[in-house]
C-alpha positions, 0 to 999 in steps of 0.5 A: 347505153346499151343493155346485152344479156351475154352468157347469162348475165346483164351487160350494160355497154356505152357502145355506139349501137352500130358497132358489132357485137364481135367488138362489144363482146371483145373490147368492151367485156373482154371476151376474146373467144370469140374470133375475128376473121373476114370481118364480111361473115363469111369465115364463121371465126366470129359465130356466137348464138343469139336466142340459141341461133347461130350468128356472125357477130362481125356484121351484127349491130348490138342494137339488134341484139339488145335484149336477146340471151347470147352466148359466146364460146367461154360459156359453151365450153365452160363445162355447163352446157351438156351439148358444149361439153359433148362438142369439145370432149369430142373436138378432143377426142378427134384431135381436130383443132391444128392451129386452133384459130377457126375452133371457137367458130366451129365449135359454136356452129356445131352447138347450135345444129345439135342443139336443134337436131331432134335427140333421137335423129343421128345427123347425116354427114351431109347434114353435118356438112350442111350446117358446118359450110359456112365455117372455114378451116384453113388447116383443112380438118374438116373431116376430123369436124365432121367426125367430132360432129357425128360423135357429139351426136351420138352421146347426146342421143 
């Protein structure tokens, strides 16, 4: 047994401990926001926030996180989370989803930066691009990202 607090409440899962959080949190508590794509963390399909860090839940074993707050998409963007709620109204506002598969991952990583990024501090979009490199859009909208990215930014200041 192992005990997850996901998205603000007390999970207990009977998982073996090595199995990644990315499978815990789909088959076992039917959180399907959260993507698989590499599988080798690589893509950033598969981002969530551990203690508010963002982690590639396809290679983090549930014994790891036992005990520590993750958060998954469904809670991002459920419309609680002011930095969530700034991050999808601008992923709206820039039209950047096109197939729409890496958007969970994109929109977990963005979180995660501007949720770190002092209020007053407008990031660069160097520094946009820095925190968003481990992402991968096969579509390509990376400049609609790092818009969407610039925009949330600015309504949070």
């Amino acid at each position: 047994m192992t005990s997850l607090h996901v998205n603000g409440r007390a999970q207990t899962l009977e998982v073996d401990p090595s199995t990644p959080v990315l499978w815990a949190l789909r088959d076992s508590l039917g959180l399907t926001g959260t993507k698989f794509g590499c599988g080798v963390a690589q893509c950033g399909a598969c981002t969530v926030h551990v203690d508010g860090q963002a982690v590639r839940s396809c290679i983090t074993p549930v014994s790891s996180v036992a005990g520590r707050a993750i958060t998954t998409i469904e809670a991002v963007t459920a419309g609680e989370d002011r930095v969530g709620r700034a991050v999808r109204d601008a992923w709206v506002k820039h039209d950047v989803a096109q197939c729409g598969y890496c958007q969970s991952g994109q929109i977990m990583s963005a979180t995660a930066f501007l949720k770190a990024l002092p209020r007053s501090q407008q990031p660069s979009a160097a520094d946009i691009d820095a925190a968003m490199a481990g992402n991968i859009c096969r579509c390509g909208t990376y400049a609609r990202i790092r818009a969407a990215v610039a925009d949330a930014a600015r309504a949070l200041a």
